[in-house]
LUMTI-536234 format. One record per residue (C-alpha): residue in one letter; z, x, y. Coordinates in nm, 4 decimals. Layout:
BEGIN
rec res = a, w = Z, u = X, v = Y
...
// end
This chain:
BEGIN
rec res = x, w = 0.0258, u = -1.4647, v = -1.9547
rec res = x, w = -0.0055, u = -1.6955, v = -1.6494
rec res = x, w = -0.4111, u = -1.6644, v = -1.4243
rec res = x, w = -0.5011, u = -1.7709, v = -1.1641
rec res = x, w = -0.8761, u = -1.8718, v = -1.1195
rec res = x, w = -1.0403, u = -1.8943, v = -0.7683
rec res = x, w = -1.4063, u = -2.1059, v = -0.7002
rec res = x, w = -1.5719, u = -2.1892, v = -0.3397
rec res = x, w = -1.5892, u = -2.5349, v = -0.3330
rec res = x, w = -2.0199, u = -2.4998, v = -0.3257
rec res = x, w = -1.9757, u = -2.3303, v = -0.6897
rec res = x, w = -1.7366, u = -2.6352, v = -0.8291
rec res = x, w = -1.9700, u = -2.9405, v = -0.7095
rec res = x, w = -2.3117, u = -2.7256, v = -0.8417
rec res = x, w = -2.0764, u = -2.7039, v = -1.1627
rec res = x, w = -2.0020, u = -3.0518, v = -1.1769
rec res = x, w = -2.3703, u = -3.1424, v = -1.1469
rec res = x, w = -2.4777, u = -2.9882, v = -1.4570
rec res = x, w = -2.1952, u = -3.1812, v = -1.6386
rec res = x, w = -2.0398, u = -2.8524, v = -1.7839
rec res = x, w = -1.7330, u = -2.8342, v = -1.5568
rec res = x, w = -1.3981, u = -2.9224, v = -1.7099
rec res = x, w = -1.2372, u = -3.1664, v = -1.4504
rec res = x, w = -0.8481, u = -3.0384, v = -1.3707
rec res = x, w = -0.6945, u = -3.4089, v = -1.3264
rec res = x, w = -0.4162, u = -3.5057, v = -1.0721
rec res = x, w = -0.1100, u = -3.5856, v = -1.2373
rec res = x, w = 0.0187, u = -3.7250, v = -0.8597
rec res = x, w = 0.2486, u = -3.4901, v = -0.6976
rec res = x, w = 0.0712, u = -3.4029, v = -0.3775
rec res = x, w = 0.1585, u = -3.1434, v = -0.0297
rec res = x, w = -0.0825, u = -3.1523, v = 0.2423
rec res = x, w = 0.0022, u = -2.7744, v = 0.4802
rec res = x, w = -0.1087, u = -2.7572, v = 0.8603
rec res = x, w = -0.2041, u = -2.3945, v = 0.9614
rec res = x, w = -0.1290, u = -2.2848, v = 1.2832
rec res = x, w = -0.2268, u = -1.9129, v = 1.4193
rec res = x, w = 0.0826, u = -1.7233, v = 1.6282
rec res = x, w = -0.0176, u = -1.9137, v = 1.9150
rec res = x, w = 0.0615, u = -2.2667, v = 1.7582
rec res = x, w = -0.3471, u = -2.3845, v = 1.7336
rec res = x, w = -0.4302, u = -2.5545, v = 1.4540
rec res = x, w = -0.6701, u = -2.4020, v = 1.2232
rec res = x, w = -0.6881, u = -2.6686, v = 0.9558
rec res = x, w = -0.5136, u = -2.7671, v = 0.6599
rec res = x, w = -0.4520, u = -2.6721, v = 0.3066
rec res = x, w = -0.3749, u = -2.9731, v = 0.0044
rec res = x, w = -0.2124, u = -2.8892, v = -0.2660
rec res = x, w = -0.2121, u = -3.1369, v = -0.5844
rec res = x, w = -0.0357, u = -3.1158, v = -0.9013
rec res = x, w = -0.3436, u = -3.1079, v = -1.2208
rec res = x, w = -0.3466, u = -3.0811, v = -1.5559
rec res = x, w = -0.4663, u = -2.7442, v = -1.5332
rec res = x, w = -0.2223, u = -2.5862, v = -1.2858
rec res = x, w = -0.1759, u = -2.6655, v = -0.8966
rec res = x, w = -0.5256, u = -2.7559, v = -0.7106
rec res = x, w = -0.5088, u = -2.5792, v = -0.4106
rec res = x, w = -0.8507, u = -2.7197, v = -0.1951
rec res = x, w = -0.8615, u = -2.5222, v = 0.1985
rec res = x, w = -1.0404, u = -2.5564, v = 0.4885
rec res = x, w = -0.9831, u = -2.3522, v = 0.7281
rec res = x, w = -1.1736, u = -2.2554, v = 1.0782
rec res = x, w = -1.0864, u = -2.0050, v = 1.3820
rec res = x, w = -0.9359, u = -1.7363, v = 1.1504
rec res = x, w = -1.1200, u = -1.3927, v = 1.2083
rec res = x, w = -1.4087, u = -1.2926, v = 1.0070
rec res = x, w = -1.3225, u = -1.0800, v = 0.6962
rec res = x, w = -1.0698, u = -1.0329, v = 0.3767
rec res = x, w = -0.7374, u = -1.2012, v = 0.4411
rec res = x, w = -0.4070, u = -1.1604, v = 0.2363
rec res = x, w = -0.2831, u = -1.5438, v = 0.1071
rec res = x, w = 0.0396, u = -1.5894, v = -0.0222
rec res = x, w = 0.2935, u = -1.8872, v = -0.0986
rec res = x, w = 0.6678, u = -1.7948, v = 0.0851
rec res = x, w = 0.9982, u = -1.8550, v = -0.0096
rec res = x, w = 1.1181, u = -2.0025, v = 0.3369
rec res = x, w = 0.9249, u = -2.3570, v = 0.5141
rec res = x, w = 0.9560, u = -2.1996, v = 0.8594
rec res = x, w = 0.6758, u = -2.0923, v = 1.0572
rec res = x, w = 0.8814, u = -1.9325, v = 1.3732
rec res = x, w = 0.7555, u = -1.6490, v = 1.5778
rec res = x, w = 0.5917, u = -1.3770, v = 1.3901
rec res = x, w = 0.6210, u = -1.5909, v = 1.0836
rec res = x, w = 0.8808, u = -1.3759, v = 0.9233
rec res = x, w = 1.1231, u = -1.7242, v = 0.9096
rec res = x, w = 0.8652, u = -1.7351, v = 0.6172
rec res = x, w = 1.0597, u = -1.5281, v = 0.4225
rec res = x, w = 0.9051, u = -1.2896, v = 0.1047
rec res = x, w = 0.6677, u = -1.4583, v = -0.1685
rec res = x, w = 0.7516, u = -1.7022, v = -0.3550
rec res = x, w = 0.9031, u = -1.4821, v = -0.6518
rec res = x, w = 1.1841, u = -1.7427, v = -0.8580
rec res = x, w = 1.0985, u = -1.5073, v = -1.2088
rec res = x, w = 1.1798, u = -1.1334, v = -0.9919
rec res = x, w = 0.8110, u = -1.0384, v = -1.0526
rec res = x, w = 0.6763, u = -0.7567, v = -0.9132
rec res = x, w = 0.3863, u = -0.8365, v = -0.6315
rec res = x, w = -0.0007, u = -0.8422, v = -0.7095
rec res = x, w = -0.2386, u = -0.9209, v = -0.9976
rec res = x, w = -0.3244, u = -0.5182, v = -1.0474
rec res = x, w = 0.0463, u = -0.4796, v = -1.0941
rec res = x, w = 0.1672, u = -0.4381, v = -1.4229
rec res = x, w = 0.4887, u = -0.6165, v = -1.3873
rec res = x, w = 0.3368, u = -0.9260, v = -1.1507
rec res = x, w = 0.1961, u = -1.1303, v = -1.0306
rec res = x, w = 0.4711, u = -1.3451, v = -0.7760
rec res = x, w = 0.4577, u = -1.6831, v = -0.8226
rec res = x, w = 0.3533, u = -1.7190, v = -0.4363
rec res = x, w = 0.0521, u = -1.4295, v = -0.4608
rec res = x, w = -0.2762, u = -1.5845, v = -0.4478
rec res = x, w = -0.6417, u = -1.4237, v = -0.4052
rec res = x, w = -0.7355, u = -1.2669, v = -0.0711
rec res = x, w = -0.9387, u = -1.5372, v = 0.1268
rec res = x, w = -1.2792, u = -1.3955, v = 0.2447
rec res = x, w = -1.3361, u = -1.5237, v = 0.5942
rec res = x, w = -1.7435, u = -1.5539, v = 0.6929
rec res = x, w = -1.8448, u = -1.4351, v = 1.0569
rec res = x, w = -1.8247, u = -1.8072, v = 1.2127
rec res = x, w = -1.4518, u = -1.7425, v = 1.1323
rec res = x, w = -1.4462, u = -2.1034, v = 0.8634
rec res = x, w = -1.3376, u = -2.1105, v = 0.5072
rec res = x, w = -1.3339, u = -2.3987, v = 0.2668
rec res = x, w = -1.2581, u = -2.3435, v = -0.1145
rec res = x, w = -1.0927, u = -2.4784, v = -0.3974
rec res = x, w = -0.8632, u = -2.2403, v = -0.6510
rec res = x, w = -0.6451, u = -2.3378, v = -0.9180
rec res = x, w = -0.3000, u = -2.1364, v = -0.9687
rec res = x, w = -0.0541, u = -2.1652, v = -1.2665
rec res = x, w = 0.2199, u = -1.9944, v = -1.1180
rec res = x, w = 0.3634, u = -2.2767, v = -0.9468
rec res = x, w = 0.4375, u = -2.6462, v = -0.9376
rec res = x, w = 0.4926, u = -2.9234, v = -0.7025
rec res = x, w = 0.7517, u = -3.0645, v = -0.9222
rec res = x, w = 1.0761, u = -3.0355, v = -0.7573
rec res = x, w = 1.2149, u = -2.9035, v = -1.0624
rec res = x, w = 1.1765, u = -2.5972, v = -1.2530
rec res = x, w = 1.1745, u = -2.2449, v = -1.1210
rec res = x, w = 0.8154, u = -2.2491, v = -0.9851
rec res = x, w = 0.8803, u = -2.5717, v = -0.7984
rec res = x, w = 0.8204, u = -2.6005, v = -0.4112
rec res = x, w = 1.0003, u = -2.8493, v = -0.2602
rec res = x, w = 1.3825, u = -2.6663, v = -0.2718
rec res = x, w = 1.6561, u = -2.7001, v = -0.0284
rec res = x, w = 1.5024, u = -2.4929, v = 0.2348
rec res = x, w = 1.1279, u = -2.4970, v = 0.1711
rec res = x, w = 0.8023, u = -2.3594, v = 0.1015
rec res = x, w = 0.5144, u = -2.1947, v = 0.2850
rec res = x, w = 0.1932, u = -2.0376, v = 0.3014
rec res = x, w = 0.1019, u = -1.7537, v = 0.4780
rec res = x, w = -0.2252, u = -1.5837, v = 0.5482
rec res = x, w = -0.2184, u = -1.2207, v = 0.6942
rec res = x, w = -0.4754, u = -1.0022, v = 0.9325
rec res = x, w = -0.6050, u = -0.7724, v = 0.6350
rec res = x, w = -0.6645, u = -0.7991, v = 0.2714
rec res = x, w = -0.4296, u = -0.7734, v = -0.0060
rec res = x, w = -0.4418, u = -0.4757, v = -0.2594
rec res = x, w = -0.2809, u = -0.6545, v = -0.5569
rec res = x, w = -0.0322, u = -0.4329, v = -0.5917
rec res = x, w = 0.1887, u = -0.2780, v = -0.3114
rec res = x, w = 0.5269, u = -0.4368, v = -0.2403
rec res = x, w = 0.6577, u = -0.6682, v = -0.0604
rec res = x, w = 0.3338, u = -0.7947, v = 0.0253
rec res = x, w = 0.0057, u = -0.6037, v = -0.0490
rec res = x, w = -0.0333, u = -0.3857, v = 0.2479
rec res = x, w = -0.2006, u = -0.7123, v = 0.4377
rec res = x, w = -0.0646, u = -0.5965, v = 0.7963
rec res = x, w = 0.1056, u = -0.9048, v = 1.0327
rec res = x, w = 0.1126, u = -1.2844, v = 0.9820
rec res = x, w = -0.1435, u = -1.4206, v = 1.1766
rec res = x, w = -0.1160, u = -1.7794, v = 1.0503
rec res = x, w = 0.1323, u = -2.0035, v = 0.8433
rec res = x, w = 0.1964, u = -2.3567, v = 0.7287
rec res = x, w = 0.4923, u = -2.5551, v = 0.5803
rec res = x, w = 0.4531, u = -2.7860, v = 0.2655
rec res = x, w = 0.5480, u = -3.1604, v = 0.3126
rec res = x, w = 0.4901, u = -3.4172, v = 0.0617
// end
């Protein structure tokens, strides 16, 4: 069974101080995403990084609006319009969407973000359902793309396509 573990980025370095944290180590594939809202402003960026312990995925994030927003990794690197160039999640293995889903998660179906009221995020998670590597059916970097996409409400976990997280406010394409 594949997890995927989530940490703010406060929580990791007051780990890391006590020396009991267990360091996930690059092993050097790297993707660096620019968010945009609808509007094409820039809202920050997102790196991804290839670890020992799964894909490091460290955000930081600001003008999104306050409250729980729907993350996901798509299919399609296109960020057009209304974001549906996007395409659906990231699903190579015909998963079923969300964590409370018996028969998921998606490769591309992350935890919600949780946006404070001054509208900026920065955190750190760790997923195992993907890979940088450009081989491999969780791998990123295919003919056409990858993308993530963060939506105006929260996901359930569980309702297809895509949790029941309303429209696409914001999206960003993976480049190496």
């Amino acid at each position: 069974m594949r997890f995927v573990h989530w940490v703010s980025a406060g929580l990791l370095a007051a780990a890391g101080v006590g020396g009991g944290a267990i360091p996930a180590l690059a092993t050097g594939e790297r993707a660096n995403v620019e968010i945009k809202d609808a509007a094409g402003k820039a809202l920050g960026n997102i790196v991804v990084t290839d670890t020992t312990g799964g894909a490091l995925i460290q955000v930081k994030l600001s003008g999104l609006p306050p409250g729980l927003h729907g993350f996901h990794i798509h299919e399609t690197g296109k960020c057009e319009g209304d974001f549906a160039s996007a395409g659906g999640i990231l699903n190579p293995l015909g998963a079923k969407h969300g964590f409370a889903n018996e028969e998921g998660p998606m490769a591309g179906d992350l935890p919600n973000l949780i946006v404070p009221s001054n509208g900026e995020i920065e955190i750190e998670l760790i997923t195992t359902l993907i890979s940088l590597s450009a081989s491999g059916e969780e791998g990123v970097f295919d003919a056409d793309g990858t993308s993530f996409v963060i939506f105006e409400k929260g996901d359930n976990y569980v309702s297809d396509p895509e949790g029941d997280a309303g429209k696409r406010i914001a999206c960003g394409v993976f480049t190496k």
